[in-house]
N, C-alpha and C positions, 0 to 999 in steps of 0.2 A: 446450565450445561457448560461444560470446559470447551479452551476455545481450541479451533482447528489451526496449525500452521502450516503454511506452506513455504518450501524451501525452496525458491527460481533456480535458475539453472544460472544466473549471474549475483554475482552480489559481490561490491568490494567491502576490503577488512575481513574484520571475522563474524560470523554469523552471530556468534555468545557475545558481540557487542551492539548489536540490533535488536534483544529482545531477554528476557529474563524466563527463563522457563516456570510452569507453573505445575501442581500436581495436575494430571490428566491430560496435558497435552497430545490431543492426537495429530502427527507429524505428517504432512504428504510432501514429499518431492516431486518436484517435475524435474520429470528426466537427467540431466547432467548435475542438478539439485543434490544429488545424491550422493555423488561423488565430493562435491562441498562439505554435506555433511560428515560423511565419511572420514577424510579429513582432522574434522574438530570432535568427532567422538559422537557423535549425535547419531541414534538410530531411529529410524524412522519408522512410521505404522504402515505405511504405505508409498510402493514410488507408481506415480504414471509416468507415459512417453511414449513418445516414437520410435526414441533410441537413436535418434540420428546426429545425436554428438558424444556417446558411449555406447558400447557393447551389454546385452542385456545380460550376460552371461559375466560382468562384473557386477551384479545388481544379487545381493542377500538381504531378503526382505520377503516375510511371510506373505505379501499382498503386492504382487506385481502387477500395472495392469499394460499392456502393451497397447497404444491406440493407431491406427495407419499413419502417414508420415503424410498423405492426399486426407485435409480434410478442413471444415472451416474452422474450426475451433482450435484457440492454442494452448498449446499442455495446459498453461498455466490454469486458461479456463476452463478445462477440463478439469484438473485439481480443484478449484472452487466448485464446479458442479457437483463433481463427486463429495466432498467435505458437505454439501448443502443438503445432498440427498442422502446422507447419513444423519442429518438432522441437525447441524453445527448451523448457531446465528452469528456467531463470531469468529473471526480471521484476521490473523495476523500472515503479510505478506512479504517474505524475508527477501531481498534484494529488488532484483527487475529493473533496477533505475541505475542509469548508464550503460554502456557497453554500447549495442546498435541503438539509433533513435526511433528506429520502428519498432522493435520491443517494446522500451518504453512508455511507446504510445498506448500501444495495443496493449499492457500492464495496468494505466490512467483509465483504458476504455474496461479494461476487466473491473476496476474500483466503481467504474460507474454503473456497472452492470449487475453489481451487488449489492449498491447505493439503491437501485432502482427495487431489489426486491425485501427488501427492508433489511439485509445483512449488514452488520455492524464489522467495518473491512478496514485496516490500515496498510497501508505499505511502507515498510521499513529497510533503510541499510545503515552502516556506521555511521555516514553523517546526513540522513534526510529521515523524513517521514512524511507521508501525507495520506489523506482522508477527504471524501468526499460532505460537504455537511447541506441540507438544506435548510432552510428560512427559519431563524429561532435564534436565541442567545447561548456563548459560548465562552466559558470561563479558561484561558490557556494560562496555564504556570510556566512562567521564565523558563528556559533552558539555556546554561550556562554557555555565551558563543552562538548562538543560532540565531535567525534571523526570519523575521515570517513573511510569508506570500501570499495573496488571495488571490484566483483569478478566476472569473467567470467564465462556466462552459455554457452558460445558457447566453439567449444575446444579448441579456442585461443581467443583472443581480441589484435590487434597488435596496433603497432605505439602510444604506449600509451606515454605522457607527461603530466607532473604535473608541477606547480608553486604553490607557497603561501603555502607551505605542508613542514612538518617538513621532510619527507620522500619522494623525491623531484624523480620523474621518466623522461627518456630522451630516446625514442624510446623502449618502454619494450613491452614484452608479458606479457602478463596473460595468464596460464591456468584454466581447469577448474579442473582438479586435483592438485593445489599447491596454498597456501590462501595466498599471496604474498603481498597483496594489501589490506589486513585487517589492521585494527585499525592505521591510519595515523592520524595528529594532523595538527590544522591551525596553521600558524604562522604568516599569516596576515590575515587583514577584510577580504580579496576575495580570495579563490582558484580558479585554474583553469586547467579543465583536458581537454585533447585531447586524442582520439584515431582515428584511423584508421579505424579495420576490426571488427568485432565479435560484437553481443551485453551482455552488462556487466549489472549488479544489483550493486545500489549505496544504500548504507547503510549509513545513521548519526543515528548514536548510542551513550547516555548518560549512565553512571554506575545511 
């Protein structure tokens, strides 16, 4: 099945540098997302929102869904619900990193919470990407300028191994109180980590 995208309501650069479109993308905006799109030419399949940072009545889109502005869920996870319950295992998540630091968060916690039901979820802007991975080996190809991060959300992540990394690991832990595993550098075309136990957020990050 084609994967679902979602458009945040934040994203620096431009969206057409965080992702390659593919045939069949179905497009969700959250809320001010949409006006991003807009923008860069990108129409969308569908916007959700509250609408409490645009008027809905600037919103042309055959699939509006208006949600209350009082509620636990944030757009964004609401755009993943909704994409999930149309049957999409795949997601690609355009911005959400920067701006306020509690988005952000709550974005990290939306990845984990797609991580949790077996959806395969990235989040991207012009210069990050990151994805949730649990316990297995993992082949990364160089990105030209970027630099990689590991950091444990569980309270360990054990039996960790690195190759192809300036900053090379050999049965480590990671916590999740000590950034241990922040800003590593390739030193060849493919890295490659292993771990054990815990699940970990991988970060490639550009200045």
């Amino acid at each position: 099945m084609a994967r679902c995208i979602i458009i945040t309501a934040y994203h620096t650069g431009n969206i057409k540098d965080s992702y390659v479109p593919m045939p069949g993308d179905f497009i969700i905006c959250a809320d001010a997302g949409y006006l991003l799109a807009r923008q860069e030419g990108i129409t969308p399949d569908a916007v959700l929102g509250d609408f409490d940072s645009m008027e809905r009545s600037q919103v042309t889109c055959p699939d509006i869904i208006h949600v209350p502005v009082e509620k636990d869920d944030t757009d964004t996870l609401l755009c993943l619900k909704y994409g999930m319950e149309l049957g999409y295992r795949e997601f690609l998540m355009i911005g959400g990193i920067g701006g306020r630091l509690d988005h952000t968060m709550a974005n990290i916690q939306t990845l984990l919470y797609a991580h949790n039901r077996g959806i395969d979820i990235e989040m991207a802007d012009a210069g990050n990407t990151a994805r949730i991975l649990s316990p297995g080996t993992y082949h990364l190809k160089e990105k030209e300028g970027y630099q990689l991060s590991l950091f444990a959300l569980t309270q360990t992540c054990t039996g960790i191994y690195y190759t192809g990394l300036k900053y090379p690991l050999n049965n480590a832990t990671l916590t999740n109180d000590f950034p241990l595993g922040v800003s590593n550098s390739f030193v060849s075309s493919e890295a490659e980590i292993t771990f054990a136990t815990g699940t970990a957020l991988l970060i490639l990050s550009k200045d």
